[in-house]
Structures are given as C-alpha cells and as structure tokens.
N, C-alpha and C positions, 0 to 999 in steps of 0.2 A: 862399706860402712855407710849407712845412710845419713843424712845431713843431721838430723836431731840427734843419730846416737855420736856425731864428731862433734858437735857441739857440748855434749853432754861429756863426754872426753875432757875436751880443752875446760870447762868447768869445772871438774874435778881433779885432773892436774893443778889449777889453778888453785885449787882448795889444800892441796897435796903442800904444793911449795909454800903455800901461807902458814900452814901447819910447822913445816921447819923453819919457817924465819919467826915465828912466834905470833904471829900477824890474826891467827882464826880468834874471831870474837867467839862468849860464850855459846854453847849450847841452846839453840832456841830463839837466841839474838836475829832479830827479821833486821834485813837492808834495808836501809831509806833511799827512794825513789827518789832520784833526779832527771826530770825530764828537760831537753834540750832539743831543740831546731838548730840542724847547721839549714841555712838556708839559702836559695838561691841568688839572694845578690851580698852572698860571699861574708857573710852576719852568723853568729851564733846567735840564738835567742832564746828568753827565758819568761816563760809567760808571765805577765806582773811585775818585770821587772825593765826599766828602759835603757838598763847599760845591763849587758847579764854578769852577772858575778856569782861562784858558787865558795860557800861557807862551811866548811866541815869537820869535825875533830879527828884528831891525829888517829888512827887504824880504826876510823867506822869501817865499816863493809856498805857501801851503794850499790846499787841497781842504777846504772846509767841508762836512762829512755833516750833514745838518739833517735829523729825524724831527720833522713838526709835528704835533698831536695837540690837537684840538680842544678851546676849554675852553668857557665860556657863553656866548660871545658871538662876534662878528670885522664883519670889515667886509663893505661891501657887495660889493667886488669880488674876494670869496671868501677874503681873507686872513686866517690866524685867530691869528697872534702876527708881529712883527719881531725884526728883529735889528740894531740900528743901533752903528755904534762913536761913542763918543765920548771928547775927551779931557779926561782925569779934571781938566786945571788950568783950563780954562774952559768946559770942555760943549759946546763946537762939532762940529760929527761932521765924520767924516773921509772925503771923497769915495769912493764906490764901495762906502760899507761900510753902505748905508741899502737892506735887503734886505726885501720880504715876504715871508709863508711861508705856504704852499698846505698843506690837508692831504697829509701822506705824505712820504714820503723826497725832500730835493732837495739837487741839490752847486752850490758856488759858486767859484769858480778864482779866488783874491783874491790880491794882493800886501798883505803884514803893512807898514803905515805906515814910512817912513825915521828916525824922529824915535825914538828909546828914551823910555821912560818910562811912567805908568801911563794907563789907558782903561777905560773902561767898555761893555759892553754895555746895550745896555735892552731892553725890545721898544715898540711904537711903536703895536704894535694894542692896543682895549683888547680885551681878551681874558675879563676876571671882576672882578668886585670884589677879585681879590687883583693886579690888572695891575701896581701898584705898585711888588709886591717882588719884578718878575720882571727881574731886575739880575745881571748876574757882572763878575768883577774882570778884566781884559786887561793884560796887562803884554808891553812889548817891552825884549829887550834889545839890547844893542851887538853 
C-alpha cells in the first residue's frame, strides 16, 4: 500500500468511527485550518498570536497544519515533538488526539471533542531539556 493510499485509509476509518459516535458534521461542512509550529526550542507557535491558544466549538471538524522542526532530541521512531489533547479537569487525553510529529509540514482531519470546556495540549516526545513547557491552552465551546 503506498503512503497516500494508508493515509487515505487512516482518514477514512477516522470518518468511519466519527460517523458512529455521532461526531460527522453536515454534508459539505469544509474544516477550519489550524496552523501550528511545534518548534525547535521546544515552543508551539501560532502566528499572531504571543502565548498560542487555540479556540474551538464543541465537534467542529479542523485541519491541523502542524510545521515540526527539530529540537535536540526525539525518538527513535523518527518523531521529534507530540501533540496530545488532554483534559484540563483530570489529564486523561482524549481519543484520536495522541498525534506524533515527523519533521516538516503534516495535516490531521480531527473532530474538536463534544464535551465544552478547557484542555490542554502537551507534547509527548522529549524533545530538549525545555520539553516541559511545551504546553498550550485548548478551550472548546458550546
């Protein structure tokens, strides 16, 4: 299977399980693009914005633009930061949202959790001795 058609796969499963948890927006409903820099000294970034926070209502459908950019470390199986959701009242992550990230541009076709309220990103790889405070604030609403 060649890389675009397992990608196209894992897409469409993805579409699959959204469809029985109730989660597929209407018909013709376009993803809103969120573009993010995990970046090399261990920082998510969001253009325009000086602390990144992302803002979203309870099951949009996003396009996550992810630019990963190498810091001083990553894993062995080539991933050099994560992207995991978690939520902010007891730290449990939120299925489908425990992403690795390959150097370079990658998109993710996610449904924003049903539940409002606040979440957190982290990353998951250790990436530098600054891996710690590479965190941003998630908030969904109604």
């Amino acid at each position: 299977m060649t890389a675009y058609a397992k990608i196209r796969h894992m897409l469409m499963c993805g579409v699959a399980v959204s469809a029985l948890l109730g989660t597929v927006p209407p018909a013709g409903a376009q993803a809103r693009i969120i573009e993010i820099t995990a970046d090399r000294d261990s920082r998510y970034k969001i253009a325009g914005q000086r602390i990144p926070e992302i803002t979203v209502k309870a099951g949009e459908r996003i396009m996550l633009r992810v630019t990963a950019n190498r810091g001083k470390s990553w894993n062995r199986d080539g991933s050099i930061h994560g992207f995991t959701l978690l939520r902010a009242k007891d730290r449990t992550k939120v299925d489908g949202w425990d992403l690795l990230l390959k150097p370079g541009k990658q998109e993710f076709l996610l449904t924003v959790p049903n539940e409002p309220g606040l979440y957190e990103v982290i990353c998951t790889v250790i990436c530098s001795q600054d891996h710690e405070g590479m965190h941003m604030k998630f908030t969904v609403l109604t």
